[in-house]
C-alpha positions as CSV (number, residue, x, y, z in Angstrom):
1,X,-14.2,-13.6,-20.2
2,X,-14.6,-15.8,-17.1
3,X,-17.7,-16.5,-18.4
4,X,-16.9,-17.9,-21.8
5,X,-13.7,-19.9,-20.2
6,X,-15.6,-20.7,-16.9
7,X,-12.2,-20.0,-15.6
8,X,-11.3,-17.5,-13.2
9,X,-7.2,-18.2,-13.9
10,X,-7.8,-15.3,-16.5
11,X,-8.5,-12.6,-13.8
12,X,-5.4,-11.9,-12.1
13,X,-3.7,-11.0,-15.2
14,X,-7.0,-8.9,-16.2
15,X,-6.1,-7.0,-13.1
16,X,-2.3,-6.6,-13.4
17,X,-3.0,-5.1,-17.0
18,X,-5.5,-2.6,-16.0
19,X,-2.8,-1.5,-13.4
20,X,-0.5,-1.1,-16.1
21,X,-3.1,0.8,-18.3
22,X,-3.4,2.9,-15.2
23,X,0.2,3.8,-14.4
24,X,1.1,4.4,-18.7
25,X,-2.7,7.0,-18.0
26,X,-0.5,8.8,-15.3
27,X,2.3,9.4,-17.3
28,X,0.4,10.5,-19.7
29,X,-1.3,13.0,-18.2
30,X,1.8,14.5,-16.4
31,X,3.7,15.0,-20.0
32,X,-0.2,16.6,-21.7
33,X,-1.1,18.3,-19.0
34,X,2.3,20.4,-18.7
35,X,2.4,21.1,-22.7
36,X,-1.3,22.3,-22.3
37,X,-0.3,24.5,-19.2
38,X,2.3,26.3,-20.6
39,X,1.1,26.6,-24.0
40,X,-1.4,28.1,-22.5
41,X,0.8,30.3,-20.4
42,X,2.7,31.6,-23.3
43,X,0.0,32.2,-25.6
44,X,-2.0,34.3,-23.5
45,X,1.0,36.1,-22.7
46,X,1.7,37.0,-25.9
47,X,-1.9,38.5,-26.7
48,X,-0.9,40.8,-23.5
49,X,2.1,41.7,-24.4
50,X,0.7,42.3,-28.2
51,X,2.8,40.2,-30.0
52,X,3.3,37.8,-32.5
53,X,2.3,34.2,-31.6
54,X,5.5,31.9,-30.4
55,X,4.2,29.0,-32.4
56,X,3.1,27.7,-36.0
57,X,0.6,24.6,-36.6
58,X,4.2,23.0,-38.0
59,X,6.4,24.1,-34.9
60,X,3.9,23.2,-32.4
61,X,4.0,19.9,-34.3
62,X,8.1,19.1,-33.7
63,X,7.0,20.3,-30.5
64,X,4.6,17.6,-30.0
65,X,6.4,14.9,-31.4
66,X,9.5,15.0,-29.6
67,X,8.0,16.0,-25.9
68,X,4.8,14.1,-26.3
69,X,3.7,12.2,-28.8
70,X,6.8,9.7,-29.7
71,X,7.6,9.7,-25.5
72,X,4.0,8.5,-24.3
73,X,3.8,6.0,-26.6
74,X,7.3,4.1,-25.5
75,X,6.7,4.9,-22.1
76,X,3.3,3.6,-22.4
77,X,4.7,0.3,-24.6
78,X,7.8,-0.7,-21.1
79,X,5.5,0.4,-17.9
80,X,4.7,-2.4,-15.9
81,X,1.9,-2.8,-13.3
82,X,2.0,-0.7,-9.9
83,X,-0.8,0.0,-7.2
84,X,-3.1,2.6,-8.6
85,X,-2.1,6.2,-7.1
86,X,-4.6,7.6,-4.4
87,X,-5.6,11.1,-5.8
88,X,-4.2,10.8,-9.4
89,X,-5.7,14.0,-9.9
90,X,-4.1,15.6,-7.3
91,X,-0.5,14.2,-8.1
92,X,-0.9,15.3,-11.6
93,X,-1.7,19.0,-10.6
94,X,1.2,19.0,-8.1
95,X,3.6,17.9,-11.3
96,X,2.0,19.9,-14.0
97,X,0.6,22.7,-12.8
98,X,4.9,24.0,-11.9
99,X,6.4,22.5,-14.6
100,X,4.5,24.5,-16.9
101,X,5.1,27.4,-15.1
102,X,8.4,26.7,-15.1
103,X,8.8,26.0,-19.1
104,X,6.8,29.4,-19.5
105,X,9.7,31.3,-17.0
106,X,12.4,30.4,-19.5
107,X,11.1,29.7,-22.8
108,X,8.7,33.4,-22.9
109,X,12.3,35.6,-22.3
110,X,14.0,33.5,-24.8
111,X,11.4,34.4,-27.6
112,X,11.7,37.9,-26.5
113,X,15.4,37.8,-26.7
114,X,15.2,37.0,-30.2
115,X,11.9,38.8,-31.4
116,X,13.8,41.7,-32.8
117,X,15.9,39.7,-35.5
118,X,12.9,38.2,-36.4
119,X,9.8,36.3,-35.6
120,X,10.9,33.3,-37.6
121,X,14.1,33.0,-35.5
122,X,12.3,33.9,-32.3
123,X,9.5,31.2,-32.7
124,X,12.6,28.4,-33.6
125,X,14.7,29.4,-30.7
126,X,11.5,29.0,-28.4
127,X,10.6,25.7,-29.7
128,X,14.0,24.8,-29.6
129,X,14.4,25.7,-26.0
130,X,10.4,24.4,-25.2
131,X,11.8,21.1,-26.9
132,X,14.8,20.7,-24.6
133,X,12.9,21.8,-21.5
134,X,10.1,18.7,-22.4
135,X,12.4,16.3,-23.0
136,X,14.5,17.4,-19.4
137,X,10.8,16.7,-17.8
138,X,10.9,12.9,-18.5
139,X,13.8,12.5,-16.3
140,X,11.6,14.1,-13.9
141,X,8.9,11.8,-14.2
142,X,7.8,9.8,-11.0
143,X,9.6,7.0,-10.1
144,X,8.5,4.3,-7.8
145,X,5.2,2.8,-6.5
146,X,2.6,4.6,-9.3
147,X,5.1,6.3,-11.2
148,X,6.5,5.2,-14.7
149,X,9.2,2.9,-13.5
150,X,7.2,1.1,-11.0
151,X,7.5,-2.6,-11.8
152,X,11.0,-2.4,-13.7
153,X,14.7,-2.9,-11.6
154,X,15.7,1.0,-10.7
155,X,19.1,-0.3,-13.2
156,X,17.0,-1.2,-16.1
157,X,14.7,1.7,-15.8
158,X,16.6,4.7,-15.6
159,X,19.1,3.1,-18.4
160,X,15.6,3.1,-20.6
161,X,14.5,6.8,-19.6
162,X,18.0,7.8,-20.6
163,X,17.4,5.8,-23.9
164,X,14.3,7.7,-24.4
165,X,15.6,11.4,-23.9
166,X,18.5,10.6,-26.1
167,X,16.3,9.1,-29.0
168,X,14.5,12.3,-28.8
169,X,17.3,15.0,-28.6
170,X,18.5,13.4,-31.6
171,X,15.5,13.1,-33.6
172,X,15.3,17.1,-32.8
173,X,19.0,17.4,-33.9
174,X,18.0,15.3,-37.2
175,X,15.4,17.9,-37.5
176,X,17.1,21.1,-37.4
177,X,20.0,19.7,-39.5
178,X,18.2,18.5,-42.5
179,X,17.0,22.0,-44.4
180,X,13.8,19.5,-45.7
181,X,12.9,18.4,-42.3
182,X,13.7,22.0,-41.1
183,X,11.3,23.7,-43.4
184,X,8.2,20.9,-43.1
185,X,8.5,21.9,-39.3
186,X,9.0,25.6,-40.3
187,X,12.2,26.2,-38.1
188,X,14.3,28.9,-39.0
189,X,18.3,27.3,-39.1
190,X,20.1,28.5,-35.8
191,X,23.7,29.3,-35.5
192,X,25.9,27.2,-33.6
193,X,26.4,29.6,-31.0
194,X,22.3,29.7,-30.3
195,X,22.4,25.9,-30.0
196,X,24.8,25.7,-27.6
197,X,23.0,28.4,-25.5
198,X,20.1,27.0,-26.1
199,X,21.0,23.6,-25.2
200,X,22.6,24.6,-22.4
201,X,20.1,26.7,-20.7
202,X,17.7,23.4,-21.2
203,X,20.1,21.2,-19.2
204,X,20.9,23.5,-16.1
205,X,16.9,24.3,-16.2
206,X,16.3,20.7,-15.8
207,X,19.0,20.1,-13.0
208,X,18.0,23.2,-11.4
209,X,14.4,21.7,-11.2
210,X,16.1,18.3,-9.8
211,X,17.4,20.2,-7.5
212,X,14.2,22.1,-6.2
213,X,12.2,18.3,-6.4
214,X,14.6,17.1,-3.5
215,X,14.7,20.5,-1.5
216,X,13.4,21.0,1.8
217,X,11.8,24.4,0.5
218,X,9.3,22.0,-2.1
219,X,8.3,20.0,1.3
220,X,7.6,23.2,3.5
221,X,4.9,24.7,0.2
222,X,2.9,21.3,-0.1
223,X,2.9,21.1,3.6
224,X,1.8,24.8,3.7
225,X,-1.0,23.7,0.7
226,X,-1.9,20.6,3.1
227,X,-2.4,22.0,6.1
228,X,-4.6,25.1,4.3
229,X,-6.8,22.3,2.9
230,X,-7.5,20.4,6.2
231,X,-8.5,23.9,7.7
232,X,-11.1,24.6,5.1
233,X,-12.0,21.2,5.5
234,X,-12.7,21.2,9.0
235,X,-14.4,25.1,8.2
236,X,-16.8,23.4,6.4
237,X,-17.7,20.1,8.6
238,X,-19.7,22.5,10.7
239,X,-22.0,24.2,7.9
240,X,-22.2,21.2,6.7
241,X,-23.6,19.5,9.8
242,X,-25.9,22.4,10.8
243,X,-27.3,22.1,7.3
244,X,-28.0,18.5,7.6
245,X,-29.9,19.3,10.8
């Protein structure tokens, strides 16, 4: 480009936009990696436990939609450009790797809570539940330098993220009230007693997990996992050096 232009005007923005590219990557990953890891986590426990599979090619595809596919797309569309994370990799581990833990410690006792009625009801309950759980995670999404909102007024932001869990908590609701959209996504229909327990074990999951993001326990484990690295680091600096020799 500054070739053809012989103009080096055009660079600056070329930067700014790979930063955004960069930061809309990141959030991403945190929202695929987490579906993966406890999809994952939940099918592999049902082959130990020997049962039926919690999902369907259609529910794993309202799944998709709503935490995923319709969510990375916006967010990727109103990021703005921030400063390239450090360790990406490592940030995305420490977001992913307990969140899908955490979807698999709710939405697993839920299918087995309803297995005996049937498996049809089972696998909508834990998709139901799995939905409201992904769409609690983008309000757990990183603020801040690197994170989704980086670049945007804290006001205008968080008013957007709230736009964006809303759009999707209805577009499930449209889902599970229209018997056509119901049966494309092959979702049993839920009485309105399950939704509301549903629904509200998916909000006081997500607050719950606020609540652990800001507690001093969270700091004392990665300071734990820190301070184990730096010792194996400084373990193997010695090998390392003798080897050399």
């Amino acid at each position: 480009m500054v070739l053809l232009n012989d103009d080096f005007d055009v660079l600056p923005s070329v930067v700014l936009e790979g930063r955004r590219i960069v930061v809309a990557m990141q959030a991403t990953l945190y929202l695929l990696l987490t579906r993966t890891g406890y999809m994952l986590i939940l099918l592999l426990a049902a082959a130990a436990l020997g049962i039926a599979f919690p999902f369907t090619p259609r529910t794993n595809a309202a799944l998709a939609l709503t935490t995923v596919g319709l969510p990375t797309i916006v967010i990727s569309i109103w990021v703005r450009p921030a400063k390239a994370p450090r360790h990406m990799l490592r940030s995305t581990a420490a977001f992913a790797a307990p969140a899908a833990l955490a979807v698999a410690a709710i939405a697993l006792p839920v299918y087995l809570l309803f297995l005996p009625s049937s498996v049809a009801l089972a696998r909508s309950a834990i998709t139901t539940i799995t939905v409201g759980c992904g769409i609690g995670l983008l309000t757990l999404l990183p603020r801040g330098e690197g994170g989704i909102a980086a670049g945007l007024e804290p006001v205008r932001s968080e008013r957007r993220l709230w736009m964006l869990v809303g759009s999707m908590i209805a577009l499930y609701a449209l889902i599970l009230a229209i018997p056509l959209f119901r049966g494309f996504f092959d979702l049993a229909s839920l009485e309105l007693g399950e939704l509301v327990l549903l629904a509200g074990a998916s909000v006081a999951w997500t607050w719950l997990l606020h609540l652990l993001s800001r507690s001093r326990a969270r700091r004392v484990v990665f300071g734990s996992v820190n301070r184990l690295r730096r010792t194996l680091s400084l373990r193997r600096a010695p090998t390392a050096g003798r080897t050399g020799s």
